[in-house]
C-alpha positions in Angstrom: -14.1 -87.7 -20.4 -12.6 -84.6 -21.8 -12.3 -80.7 -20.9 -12.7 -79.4 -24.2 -13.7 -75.8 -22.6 -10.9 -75.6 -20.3 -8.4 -74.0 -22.4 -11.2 -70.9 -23.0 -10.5 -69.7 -19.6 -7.2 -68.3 -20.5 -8.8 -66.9 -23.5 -11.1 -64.9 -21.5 -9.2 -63.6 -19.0 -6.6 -62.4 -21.9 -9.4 -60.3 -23.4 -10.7 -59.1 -20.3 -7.1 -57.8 -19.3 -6.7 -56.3 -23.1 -10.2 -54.8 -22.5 -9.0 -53.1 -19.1 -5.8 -51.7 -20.6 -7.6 -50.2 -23.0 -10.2 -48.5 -21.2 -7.5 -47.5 -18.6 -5.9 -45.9 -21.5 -8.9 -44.3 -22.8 -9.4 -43.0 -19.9 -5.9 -41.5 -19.3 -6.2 -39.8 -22.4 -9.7 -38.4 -22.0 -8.1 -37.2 -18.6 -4.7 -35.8 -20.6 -7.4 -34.4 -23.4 -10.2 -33.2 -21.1 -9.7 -28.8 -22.3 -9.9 -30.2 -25.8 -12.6 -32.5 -25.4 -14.2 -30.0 -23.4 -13.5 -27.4 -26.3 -14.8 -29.5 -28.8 -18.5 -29.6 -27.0 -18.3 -25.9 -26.6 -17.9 -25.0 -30.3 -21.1 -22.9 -31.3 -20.9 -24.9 -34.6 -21.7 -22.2 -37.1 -19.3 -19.4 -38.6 -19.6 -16.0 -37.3 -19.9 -14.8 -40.8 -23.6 -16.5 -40.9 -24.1 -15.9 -36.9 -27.2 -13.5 -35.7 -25.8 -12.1 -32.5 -28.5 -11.2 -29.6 -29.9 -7.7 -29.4 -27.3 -4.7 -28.6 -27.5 -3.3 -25.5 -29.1 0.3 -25.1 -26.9 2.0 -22.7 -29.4 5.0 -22.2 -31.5 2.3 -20.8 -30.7 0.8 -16.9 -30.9 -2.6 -17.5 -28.1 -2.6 -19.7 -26.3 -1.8 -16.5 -25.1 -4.5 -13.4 -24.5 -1.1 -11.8 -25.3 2.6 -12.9 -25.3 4.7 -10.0 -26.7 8.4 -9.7 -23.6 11.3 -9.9 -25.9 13.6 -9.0 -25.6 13.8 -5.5 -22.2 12.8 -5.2 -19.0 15.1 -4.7 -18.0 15.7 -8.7 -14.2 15.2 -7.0 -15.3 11.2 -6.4 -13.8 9.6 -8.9 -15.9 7.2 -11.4 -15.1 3.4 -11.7 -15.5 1.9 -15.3 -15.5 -1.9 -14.8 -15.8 -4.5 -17.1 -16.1 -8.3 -16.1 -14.5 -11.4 -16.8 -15.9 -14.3 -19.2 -19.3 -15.4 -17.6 -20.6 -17.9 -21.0 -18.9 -20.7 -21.9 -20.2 -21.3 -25.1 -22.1 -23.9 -27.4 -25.1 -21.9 -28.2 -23.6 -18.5 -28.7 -20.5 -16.9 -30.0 -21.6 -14.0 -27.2 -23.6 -13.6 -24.3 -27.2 -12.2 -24.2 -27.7 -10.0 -21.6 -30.7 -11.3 -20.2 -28.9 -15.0 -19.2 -29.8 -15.6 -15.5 -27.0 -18.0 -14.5 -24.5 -14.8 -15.6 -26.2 -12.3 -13.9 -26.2 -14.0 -10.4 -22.3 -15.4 -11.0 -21.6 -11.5 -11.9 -23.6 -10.3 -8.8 -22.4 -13.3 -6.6 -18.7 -13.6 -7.5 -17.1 -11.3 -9.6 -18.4 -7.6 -8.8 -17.7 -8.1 -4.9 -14.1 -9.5 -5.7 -13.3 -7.5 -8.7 -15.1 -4.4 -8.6 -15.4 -4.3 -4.8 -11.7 -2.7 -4.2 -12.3 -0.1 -6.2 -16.2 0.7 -4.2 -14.6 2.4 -1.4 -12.9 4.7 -3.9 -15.2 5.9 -6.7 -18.8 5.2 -7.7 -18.8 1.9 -9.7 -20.3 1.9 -13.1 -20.2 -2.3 -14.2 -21.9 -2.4 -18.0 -23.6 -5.5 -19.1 -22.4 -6.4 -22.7 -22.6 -9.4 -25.3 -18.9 -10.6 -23.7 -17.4 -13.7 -26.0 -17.7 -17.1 -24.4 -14.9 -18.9 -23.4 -14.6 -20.8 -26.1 -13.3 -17.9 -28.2 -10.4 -17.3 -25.3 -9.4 -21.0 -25.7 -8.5 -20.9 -29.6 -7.2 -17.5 -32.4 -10.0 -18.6 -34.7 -10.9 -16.0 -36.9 -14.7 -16.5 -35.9 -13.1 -16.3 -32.3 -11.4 -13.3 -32.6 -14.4 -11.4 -34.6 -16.8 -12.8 -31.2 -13.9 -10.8 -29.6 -14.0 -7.4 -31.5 -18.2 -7.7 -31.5 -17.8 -7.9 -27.3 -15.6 -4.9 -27.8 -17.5 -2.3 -29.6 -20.2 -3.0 -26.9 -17.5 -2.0 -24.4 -16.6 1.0 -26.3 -20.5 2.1 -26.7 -20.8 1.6 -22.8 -17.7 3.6 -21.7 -19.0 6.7 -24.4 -22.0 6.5 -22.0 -20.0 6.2 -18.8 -17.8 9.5 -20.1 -21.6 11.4 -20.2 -22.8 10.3 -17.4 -19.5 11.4 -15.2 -19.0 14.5 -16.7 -16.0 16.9 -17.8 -14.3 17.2 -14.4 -14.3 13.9 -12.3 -11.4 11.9 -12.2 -12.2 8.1 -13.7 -11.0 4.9 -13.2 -11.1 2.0 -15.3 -10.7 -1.8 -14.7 -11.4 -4.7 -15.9 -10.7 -8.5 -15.0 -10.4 -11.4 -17.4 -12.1 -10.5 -20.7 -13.0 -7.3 -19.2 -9.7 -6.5 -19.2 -8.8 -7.2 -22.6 -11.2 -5.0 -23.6 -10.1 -1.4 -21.2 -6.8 -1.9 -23.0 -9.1 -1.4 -25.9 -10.3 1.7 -24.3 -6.9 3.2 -23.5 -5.7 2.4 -27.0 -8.7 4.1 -29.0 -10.4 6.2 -26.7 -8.7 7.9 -23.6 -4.8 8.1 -25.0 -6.0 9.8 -27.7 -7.9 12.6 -25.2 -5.4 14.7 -22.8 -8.3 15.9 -21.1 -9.0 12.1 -20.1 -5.6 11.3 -19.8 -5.4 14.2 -16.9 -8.3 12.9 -15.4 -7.2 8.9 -15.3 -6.2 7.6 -11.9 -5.1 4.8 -13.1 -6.4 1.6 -15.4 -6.1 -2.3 -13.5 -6.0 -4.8 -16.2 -6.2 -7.8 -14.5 -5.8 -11.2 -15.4 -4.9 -10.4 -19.4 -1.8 -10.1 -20.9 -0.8 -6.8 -22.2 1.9 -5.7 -24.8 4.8 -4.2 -23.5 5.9 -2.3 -26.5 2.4 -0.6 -26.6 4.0 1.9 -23.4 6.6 3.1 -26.2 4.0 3.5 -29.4 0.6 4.6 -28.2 0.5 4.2 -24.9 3.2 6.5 -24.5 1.1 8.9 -22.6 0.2 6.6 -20.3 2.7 4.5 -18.8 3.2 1.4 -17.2 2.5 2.3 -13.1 6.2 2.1 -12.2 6.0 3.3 -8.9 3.3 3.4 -5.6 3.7 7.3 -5.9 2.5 7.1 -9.9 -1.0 8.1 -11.5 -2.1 8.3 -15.0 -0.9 5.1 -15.4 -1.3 1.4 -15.8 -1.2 -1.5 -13.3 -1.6 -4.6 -15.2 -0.4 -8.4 -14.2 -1.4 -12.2 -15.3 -0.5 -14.4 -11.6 0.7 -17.7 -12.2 1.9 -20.5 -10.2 5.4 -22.0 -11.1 3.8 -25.1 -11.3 0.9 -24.0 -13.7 2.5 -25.4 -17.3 -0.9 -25.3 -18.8 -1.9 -21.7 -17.6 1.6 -20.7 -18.7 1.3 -21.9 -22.0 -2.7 -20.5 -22.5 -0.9 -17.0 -22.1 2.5 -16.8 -23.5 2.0 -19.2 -26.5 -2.2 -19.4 -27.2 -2.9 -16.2 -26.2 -4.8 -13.2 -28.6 -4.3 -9.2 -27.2 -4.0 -5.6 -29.1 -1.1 -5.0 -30.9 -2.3 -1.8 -31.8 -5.5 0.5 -31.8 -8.0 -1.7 -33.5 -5.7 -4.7 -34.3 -5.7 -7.8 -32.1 -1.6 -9.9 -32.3 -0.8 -13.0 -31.2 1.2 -13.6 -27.7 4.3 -15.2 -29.2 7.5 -13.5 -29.5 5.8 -10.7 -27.5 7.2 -9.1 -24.2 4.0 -9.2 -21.7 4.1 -5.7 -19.4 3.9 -6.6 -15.8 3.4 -4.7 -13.2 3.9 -6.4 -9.5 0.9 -5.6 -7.1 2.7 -6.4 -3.8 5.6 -3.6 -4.7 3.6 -1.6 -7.3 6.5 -1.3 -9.7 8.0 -2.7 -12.6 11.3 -5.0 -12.0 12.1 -8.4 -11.0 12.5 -8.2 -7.6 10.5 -10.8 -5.3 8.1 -9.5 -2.8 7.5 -11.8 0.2 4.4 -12.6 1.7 4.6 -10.4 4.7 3.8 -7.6 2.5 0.5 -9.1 1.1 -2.4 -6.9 2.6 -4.7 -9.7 1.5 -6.7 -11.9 -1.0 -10.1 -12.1 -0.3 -13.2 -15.1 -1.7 -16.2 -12.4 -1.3 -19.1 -14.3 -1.9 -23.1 -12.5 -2.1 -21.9 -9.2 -0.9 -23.1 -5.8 -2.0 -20.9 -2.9 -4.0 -19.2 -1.5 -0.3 -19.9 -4.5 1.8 -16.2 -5.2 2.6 -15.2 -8.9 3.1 -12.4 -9.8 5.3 -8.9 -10.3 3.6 -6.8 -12.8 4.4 -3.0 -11.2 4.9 0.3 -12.8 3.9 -0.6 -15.6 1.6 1.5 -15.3 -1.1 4.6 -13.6 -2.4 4.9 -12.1 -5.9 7.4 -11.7 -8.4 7.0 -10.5 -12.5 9.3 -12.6 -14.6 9.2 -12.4 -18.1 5.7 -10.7 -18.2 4.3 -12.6 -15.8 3.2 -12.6 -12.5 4.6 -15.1 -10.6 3.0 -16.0 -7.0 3.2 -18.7 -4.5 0.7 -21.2 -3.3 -1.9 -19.0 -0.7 -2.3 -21.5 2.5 -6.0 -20.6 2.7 -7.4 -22.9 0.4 -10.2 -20.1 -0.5 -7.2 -18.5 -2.5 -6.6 -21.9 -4.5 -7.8 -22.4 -8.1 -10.5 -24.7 -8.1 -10.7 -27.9 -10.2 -12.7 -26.5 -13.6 -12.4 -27.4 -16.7 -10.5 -25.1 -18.7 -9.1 -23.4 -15.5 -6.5 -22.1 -17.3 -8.4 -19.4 -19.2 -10.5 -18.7 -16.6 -10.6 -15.9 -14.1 -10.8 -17.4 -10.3 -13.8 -16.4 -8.2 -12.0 -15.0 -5.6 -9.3 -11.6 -5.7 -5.5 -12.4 -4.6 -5.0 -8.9 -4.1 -8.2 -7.6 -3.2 -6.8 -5.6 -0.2 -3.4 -4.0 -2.1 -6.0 -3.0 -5.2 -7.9 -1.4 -2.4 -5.1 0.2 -0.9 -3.8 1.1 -4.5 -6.7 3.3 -5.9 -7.1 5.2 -2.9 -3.1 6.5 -2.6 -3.2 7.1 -6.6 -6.5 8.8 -6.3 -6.0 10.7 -3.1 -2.3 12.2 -5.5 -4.3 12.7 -8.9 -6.6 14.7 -6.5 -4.1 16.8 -4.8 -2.1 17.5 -8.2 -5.8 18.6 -10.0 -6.2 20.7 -7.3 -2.8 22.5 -8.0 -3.2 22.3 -11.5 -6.5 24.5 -11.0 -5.2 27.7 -9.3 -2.3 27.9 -12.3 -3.3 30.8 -14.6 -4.0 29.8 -18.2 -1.3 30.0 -20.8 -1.8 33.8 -22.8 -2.3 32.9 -25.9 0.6 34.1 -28.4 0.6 37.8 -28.9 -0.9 38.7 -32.7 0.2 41.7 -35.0 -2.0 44.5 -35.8 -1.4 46.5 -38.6 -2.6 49.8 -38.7 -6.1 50.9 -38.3 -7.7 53.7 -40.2 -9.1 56.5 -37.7 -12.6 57.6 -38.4 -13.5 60.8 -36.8 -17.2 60.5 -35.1 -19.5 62.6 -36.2 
């Protein structure tokens, strides 16, 4: 008798290797395409024209505050700390963050204030505003609806720091910083606010801008009062740096081609064609010159801790080098200094702090000199005022 179904069998197994590939390949490119995919699903789906934001933030009122602490008692020669904090929503509800999300509040309080604000703790008093930040999804495109998310986050900043100025007063020295996001927006600051103010200016210890890129050629147009950090011994000044690993193409790319960052007091440039400032935080100066691990004071993965509950930083994990605006580092060993897996890691600011120890080491030399040259400044005797002509003056015999 015949086999008429024998020759199906090669039939079937044809389709089922055919069906393989192509799932293998579907899957390589979902793999390949995961940030966009990933984008796609965190698109908030409505213009920003036709978007009602949440409720501003009242920053007379504490619980528009992470942290607002009391001046009052303190020594009005400890410095302030302005921080602002990295990207916490990811988007596909909002174009911005509501302040009252839980899951940000505990990441903030868990992760980013005792690795970003925490080097600074030991030096001032830490003032960390809550504010409607723009969710990662407008850091991962230069939409226009992106960019206005941006400039909303912004003018909360701004209406924070006014507070922050009234609350510390006319004579204690300030600090500002910023990580991520954050940081984007204190370049912001410096740009509209405190370059524009010498009596700010004189009171700036420095300003960290962390994990953003900055403009170069803003040091020579109006930042020209307050320039890049180029030396340990500097104040008044800037410290800024974007760390990368050789090896990071994609992180690479996000900042010196995909990147959005102010061109100029209240207009917001794209990164191309632009020379990235770079300060490196292992030498605290300006050139290209590597510094090797042995002079790493140490990153640090604080995790739960309170505002000046130091963690223990691990020493000599990386080396540093800034090329071509960027910070250039080296794999740490501990792999509590390694990017995790995320998706989207490349715009994303790592829970832990690289240089947690040579920040902390940082603000207090530059604060301990901007107090010691304050103090000088002090016992100099004002400036006489130019010396007027009188004309002559009728005398009037008294009666």
């Amino acid at each position: 008798m015949l086999n008429l179904r024998a020759p199906a069998r090669p039939l079937t197994w044809l389709l089922a290797l055919v069906g393989t590939g192509m799932f293998l390949l579907l899957l390589a490119a979902s793999w390949l395409m995961r940030d966009q995919i990933y984008q796609t699903f965190l698109d908030p789906g409505v213009p920003f024209q036709t978007y009602e934001p949440p409720p501003a933030p009242d920053y007379a009122q504490g619980e528009s505050w992470a942290v607002r602490p009391m001046l009052a008692a303190m020594d009005e020669d400890e410095p302030a700390v302005f921080f602002v904090h990295p990207t916490l929503h990811t988007g596909g509800d909002h174009w911005n963050a509501s302040l009252d999300r839980r899951s940000h509040r505990e990441r903030l309080e868990r992760f980013y204030l005792p690795n970003y604000a925490g080097p600074f703790a030991e030096t001032g008093a830490v003032f960390a505003p809550r504010y409607r930040h723009a969710a990662l999804y407008a850091y991962m495109n230069n939409r226009e609806d992106s960019l206005q998310a941006r400039l909303l986050a912004y003018e909360d900043v701004r209406a924070a720091f006014t507070q922050f100025l009234a609350d510390a007063g006319d004579e204690r020295p300030i600090i500002l910083a910023g990580a991520g996001q954050g940081a984007g927006h204190v370049t912001g600051l410096l740009l509209d606010i405190v370059s524009r103010d010498e009596d700010l200016v004189a009171r700036l210890v420095a300003a960290y801008i962390i994990e953003a890129p900055v403009a170069a050629d803003l040091f020579d147009g109006p930042l020209q009062n307050i320039p890049l950090c180029g030396a340990p011994d500097a104040f008044r000044c800037v410290v800024t740096y974007s760390a990368v690993r050789a090896d990071e193409a994609a992180r690479i790319d996000a900042i010196t081609e995909r990147s959005s960052l102010w061109v100029d007091r209240g207009r917001l440039g794209q990164t191309p064609g632009l020379e990235l400032a770079c300060v490196n935080p292992l030498l605290w100066n300006t050139s290209e010159d590597y510094a090797p691990a042995r002079l790493h004071r140490g990153g640090a993965a604080a995790e739960g801790l309170e505002l000046g509950e130091r963690p223990s930083p691990l020493a000599s994990q990386t080396g540093a080098q800034c090329q071509n605006g960027l910070l250039f580092v080296d794999q740490p060993r501990s792999r509590t200094l390694q990017r995790p897996s995320r998706l989207a890691e490349a715009r994303r600011v790592p829970p832990f702090n690289l240089f947690y120890a040579d920040l902390e080491a940082d603000v207090t030399r530059r604060a301990a000199l901007l107090a010691e040259t304050l103090a000088e400044e002090r016992r100099w005797a004002p400036e006489l005022p130019e010396a007027e002509e009188i004309g002559s003056v009728p005398v009037r015999p008294i009666d």
